[in-house]
N, C-alpha and C positions, 0 to 999 in steps of 0.2 A: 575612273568615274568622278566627275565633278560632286566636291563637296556642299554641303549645307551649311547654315551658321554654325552649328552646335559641331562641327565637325562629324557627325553622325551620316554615312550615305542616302541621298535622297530620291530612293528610289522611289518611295510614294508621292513622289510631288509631282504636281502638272507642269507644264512649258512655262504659265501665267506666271507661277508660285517662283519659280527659279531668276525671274530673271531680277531680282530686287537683293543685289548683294547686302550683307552690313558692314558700312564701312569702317564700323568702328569695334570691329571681332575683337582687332589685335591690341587693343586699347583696354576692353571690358574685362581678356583676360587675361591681360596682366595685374587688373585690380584684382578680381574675383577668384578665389580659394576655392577648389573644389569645381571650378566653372559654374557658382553660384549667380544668375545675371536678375536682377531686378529692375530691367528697365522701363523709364518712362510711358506713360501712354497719352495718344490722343483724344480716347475715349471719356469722357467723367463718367467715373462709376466702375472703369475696366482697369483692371492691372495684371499683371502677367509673374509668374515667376520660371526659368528655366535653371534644371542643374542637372547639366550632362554628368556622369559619374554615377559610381558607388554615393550612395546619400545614406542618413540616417537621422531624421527630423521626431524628436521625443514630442512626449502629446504637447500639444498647444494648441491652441485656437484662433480665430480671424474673425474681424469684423465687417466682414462681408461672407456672402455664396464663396464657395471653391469650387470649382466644378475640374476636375482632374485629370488624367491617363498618362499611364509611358509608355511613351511610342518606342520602345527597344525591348523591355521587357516586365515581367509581371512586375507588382507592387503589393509587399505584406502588407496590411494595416490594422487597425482597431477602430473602431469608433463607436459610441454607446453601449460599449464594453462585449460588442462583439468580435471577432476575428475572421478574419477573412485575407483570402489575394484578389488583386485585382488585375486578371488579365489583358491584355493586349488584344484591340478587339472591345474593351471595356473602359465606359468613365463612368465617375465617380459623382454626386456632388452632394456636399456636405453643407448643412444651413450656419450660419451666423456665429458664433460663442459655442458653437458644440465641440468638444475637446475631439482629439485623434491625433493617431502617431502612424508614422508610413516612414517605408523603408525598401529600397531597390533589390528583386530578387537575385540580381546579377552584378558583381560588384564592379563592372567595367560598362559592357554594355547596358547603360539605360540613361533613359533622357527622362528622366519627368517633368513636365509642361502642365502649369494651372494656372488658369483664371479665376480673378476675387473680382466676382460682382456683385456691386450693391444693389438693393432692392429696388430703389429708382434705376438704375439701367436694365435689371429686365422688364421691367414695368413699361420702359420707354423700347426696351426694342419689341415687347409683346403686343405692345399700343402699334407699332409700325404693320408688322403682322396682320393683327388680327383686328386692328384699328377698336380695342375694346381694351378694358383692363383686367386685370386677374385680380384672385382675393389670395394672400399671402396666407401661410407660408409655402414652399414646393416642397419643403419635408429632405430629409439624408434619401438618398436613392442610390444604386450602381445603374447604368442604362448600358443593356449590351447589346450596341446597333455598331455595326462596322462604318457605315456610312457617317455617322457622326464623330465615333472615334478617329477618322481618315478629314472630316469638316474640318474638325478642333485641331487635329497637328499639324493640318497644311496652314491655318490660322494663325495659330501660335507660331510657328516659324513665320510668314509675312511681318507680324508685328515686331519681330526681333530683328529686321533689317529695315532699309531704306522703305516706303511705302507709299505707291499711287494710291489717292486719297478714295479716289472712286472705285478701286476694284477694292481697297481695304474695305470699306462700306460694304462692296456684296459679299466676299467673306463672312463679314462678323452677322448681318442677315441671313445668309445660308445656313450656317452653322445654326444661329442660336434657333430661327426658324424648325428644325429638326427637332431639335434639343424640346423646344415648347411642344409640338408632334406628339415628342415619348409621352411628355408628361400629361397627354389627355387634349394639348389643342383648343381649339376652342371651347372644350368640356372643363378645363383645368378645370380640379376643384381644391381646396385648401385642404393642408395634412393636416389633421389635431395634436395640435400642442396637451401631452399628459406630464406637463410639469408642477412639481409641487411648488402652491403660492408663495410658500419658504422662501424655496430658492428664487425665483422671480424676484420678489421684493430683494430679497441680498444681493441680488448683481445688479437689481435698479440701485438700491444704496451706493455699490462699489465704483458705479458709473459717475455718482453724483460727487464724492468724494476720494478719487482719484490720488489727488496731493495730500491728503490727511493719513497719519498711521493711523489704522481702524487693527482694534482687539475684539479678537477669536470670543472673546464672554460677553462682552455687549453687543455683541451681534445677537449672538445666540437670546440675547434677554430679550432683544425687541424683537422677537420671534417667537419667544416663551416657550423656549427649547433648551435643550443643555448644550454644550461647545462639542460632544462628543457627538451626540444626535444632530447637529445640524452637520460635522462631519461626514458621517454617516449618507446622511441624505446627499449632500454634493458629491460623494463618488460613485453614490446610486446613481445619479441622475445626471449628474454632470464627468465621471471620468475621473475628475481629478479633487482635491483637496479645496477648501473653500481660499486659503493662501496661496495655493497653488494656479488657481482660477483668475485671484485679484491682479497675482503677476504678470501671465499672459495679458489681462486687461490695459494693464500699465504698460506692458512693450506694446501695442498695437496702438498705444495715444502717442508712446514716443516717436513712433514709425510716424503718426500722421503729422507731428512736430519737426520729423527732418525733412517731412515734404514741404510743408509750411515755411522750411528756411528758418526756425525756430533758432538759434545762437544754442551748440552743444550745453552750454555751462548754465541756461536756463531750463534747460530739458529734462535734465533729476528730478530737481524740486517740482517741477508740473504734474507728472505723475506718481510722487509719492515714492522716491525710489531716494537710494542716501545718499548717492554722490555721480559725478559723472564716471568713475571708476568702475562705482556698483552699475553702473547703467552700459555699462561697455561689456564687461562681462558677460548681464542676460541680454542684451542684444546679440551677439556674437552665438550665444549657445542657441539662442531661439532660432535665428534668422541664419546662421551656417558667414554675415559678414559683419562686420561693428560696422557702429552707426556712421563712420567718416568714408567706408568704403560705401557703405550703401548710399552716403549723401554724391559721389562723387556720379557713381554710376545713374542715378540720376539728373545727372546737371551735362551728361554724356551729349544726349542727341539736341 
């Protein structure tokens, strides 16, 4: 049986889908650990992440939509401190800065495949759609439609090899077209943000001062809270620790600084982090490659 890029058999895929080899498999993994591939896209606003294998990604967060599944087998996760699997058959998507941790129920067989979309490209493929706009946010959801979960992996696999520009295009309308369907269609209506103004304002701050070291106690005072209590509230609300939160914040400005071509040895200090050393480290533990592997695979296609 003819393979797919991920190595994984393609038996869900159509005649279209197959016939767009990637010619640069043997290239991405030889960089790539774990068959972790973060490759470039055509889309502004789309990005892709694929990691055939056993995985285990601790909570962190993204600054875009994730929208999710693995196409081999379930996927444990957490996110706003619930627990859950997410089967096969099932995706996932998760809004903007919400923390969560996910991990492969099968340590061989599984492939997890996500998209990080920015609110401008659903906005822009919604507008194609439904030629209207939507009022944000779409909210954490699971959507269990087999037909979109089947959209999304024949998707994800095209964009990870070579790509006709015009059948890529009805792909990524097919798919998200569906996807907007689950969530109401033309009815969409916004999820309610019940977040405390605390924290709001603390990750507006953390957003704004990036390069600065910020202390756990003047936060807390310009909030007229204690350090324990604003604590407190970020693992209510947010998952993780308020340091814990600034971090993820900081690798995800680095990540946009190695796409940027940003020079490594300028990239610490941008986001507040102490050295390139220290920035190699949480890059590599967040993201499963350091930031020279993930610059390269980028500069691939």
């Amino acid at each position: 049986m003819k393979k797919n890029l991920s190595g994984r058999a393609d038996f869900f895929l159509d005649k279209r889908t197959k016939e767009a080899p990637c010619l640069f498999l043997s290239e991405l993994i030889r960089i790539c650990p774990m068959n972790i591939v973060y490759p470039p896209s055509r889309y502004e606003g789309l990005e892709i992440l694929s990691c055939s294998g056993g995985h285990h990604f601790r909570e962190h967060l993204h600054d875009a939509y994730v929208l999710w599944l693995n196409s081999e087998t379930g996927e444990k996760y957490t996110v706003s401190g619930g627990k859950r699997i997410l089967d096969k058959g099932e995706v996932s998507l998760i809004e903007p800065e919400v923390p969560h941790a996910n991990s492969s129920c099968h340590e061989s067989a599984s492939h997890l495949r996500s998209f990080y979309c920015t609110e401008a490209f659903f906005q822009k493929q919604y507008l194609h759609i439904y030629e209207k706009e939507y009022i944000a946010p779409l909210g954490n959801r699971v959507v269990e439609n087999g037909s979109l979960w089947k959209k999304l992996t024949i998707l994800h696999e095209y964009l990870l090899g070579e790509q006709d520009i015009f059948h890529s295009d009805e792909l990524v309308l097919e798919a998200f077209s569906t996807l907007f369907a689950e969530c109401g269609g033309r009815e969409l209506k916004p999820v309610r943000d019940g977040c405390d103004w605390r924290i709001k304002a603390a990750v507006d701050f953390f957003h704004a001062h990036l390069e600065h070291q910020i202390q756990l106690e003047d936060l807390a005072e310009q909030f007229s809270c204690s350090s324990y209590h604003l604590i407190r509230l970020f693992r209510f609300q947010k998952g993780m620790t308020p340091h814990a939160y600034l971090t993820q914040l900081r690798l995800e400005k680095a990540r946009q600084c190695i796409d940027a071509d940003v020079p490594f040895s300028q990239i610490a200090p941008m986001v507040g982090l102490a050295d390139q050393s220290h920035l190699t480290r949480q890059f590599k533990k967040r993201y499963g490659v350091t930031p020279g592997q993930y610059r390269r695979q980028r500069l691939l296609f």
